[in-house]
C-alpha positions in Angstrom: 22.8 66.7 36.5 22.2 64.4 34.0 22.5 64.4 30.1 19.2 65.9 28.8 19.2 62.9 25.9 19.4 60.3 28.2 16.5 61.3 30.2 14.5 62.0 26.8 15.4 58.9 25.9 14.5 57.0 29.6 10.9 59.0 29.2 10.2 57.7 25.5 11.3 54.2 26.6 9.0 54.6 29.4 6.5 55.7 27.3 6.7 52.6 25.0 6.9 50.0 27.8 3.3 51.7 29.1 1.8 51.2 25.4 2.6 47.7 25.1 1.7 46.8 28.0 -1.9 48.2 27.6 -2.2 46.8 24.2 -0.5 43.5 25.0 -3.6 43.8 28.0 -6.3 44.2 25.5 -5.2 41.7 22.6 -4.0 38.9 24.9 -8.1 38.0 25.7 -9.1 38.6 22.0 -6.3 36.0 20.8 -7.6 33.5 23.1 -11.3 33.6 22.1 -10.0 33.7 18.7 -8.2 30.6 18.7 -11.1 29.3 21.2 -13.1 30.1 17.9 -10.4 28.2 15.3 -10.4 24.9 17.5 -14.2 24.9 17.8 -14.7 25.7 14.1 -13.8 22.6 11.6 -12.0 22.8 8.9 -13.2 21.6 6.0 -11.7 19.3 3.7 -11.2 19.6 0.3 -12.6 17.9 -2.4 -11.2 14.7 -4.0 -10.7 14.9 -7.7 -12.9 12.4 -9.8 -9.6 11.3 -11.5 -8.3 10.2 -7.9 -12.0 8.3 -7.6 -11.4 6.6 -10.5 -7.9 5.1 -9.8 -8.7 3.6 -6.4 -9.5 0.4 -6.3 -12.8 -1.0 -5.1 -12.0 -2.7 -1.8 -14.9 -5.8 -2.5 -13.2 -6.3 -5.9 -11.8 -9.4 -6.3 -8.1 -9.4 -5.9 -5.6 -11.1 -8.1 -4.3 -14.8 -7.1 -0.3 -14.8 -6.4 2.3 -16.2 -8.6 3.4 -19.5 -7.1 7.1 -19.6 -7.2 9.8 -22.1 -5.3 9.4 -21.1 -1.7 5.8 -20.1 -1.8 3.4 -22.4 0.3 0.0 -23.0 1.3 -3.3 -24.2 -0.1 -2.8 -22.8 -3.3 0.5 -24.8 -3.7 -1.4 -28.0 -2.7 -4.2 -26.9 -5.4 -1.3 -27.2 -7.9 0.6 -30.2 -7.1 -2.7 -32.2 -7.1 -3.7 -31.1 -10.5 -0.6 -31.4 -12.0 -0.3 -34.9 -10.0 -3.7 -35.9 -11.6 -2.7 -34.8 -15.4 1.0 -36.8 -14.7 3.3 -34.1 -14.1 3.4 -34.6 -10.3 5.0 -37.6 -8.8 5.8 -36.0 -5.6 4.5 -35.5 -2.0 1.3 -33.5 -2.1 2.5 -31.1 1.1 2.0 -27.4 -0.2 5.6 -26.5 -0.3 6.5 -25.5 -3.8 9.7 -27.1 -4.0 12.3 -28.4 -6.8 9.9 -31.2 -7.7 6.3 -28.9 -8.1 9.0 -26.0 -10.3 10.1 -29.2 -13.0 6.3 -30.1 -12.8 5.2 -26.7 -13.5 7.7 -26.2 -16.3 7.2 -29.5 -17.7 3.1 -28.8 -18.1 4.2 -25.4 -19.6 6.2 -26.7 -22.2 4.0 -29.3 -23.0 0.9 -26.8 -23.0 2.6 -23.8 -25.2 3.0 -21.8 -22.1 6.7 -19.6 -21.7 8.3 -22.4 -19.3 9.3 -20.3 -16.3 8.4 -22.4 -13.8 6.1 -20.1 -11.7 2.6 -20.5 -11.3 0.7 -17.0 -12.8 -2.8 -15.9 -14.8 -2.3 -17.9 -17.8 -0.6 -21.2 -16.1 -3.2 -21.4 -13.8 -5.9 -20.8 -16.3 -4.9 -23.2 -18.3 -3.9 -25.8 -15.3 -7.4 -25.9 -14.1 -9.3 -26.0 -17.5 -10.5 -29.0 -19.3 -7.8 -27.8 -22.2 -5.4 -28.8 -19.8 -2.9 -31.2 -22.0 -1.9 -34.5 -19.5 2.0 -35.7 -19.4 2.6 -38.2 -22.4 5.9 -39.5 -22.8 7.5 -38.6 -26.0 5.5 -38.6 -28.9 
């Protein structure tokens, strides 16, 4: 015959298997409807700070025009080199390509307006450029 442990220990195992296979029967429907439930139910989202508000910017704001710097092209360009043409500066082709020509324009305008001469086209350059302050090229005074 057989050790009496190991058939104690076959019937407990037997035991065991039966349980969790009756409660593995009963909770296997309940987690289904449950996560049924989740996926029905949505989740709601939490609230967005004011101080995150406040930092976003308003898409229908204006945005800021680029700096114009050699290799930058387009209307903007053009826009330049005719007002700097007009006020002297320019004696180039008007083809919206800022080139070698349109950055010794720009820096010559600066210099002569009190601008820092970098040769790009930002806020204050433009500003000035297109304002009626706008000083024309004068050969040396």
């Amino acid at each position: 015959m057989k050790n009496p442990k190991t058939i104690a220990g076959l019937a407990v195992l037997a035991v065991l298997l039966a349980l969790g296979g009756l409660l593995a029967s009963r909770m296997i429907p309940t987690i289904r409807e449950t996560r049924l439930e989740m996926s029905l139910t949505p989740t709601p989202l939490p609230e967005i700070p004011a101080s995150v508000r406040r930092v976003t910017p308003d898409p229908a704001a204006p945005t800021a025009a680029p700096i114009l710097r050699t290799g930058s092209r387009g209307q903007a360009v053009t826009d330049v080199q005719s007002r700097l043409k007009t006020l002297g500066y320019y004696q180039g082709e008007i083809d919206g390509q800022f080139g070698a020509g349109t950055k010794e324009a720009v820096t010559a305008f600066q210099q002569r307006n009190g601008l820092e001469p970098d040769g790009m086209v930002g806020d204050d350059t433009r500003e000035l450029l297109f304002s009626a302050q706008a000083r024309p090229w004068a050969a040396e005074e």
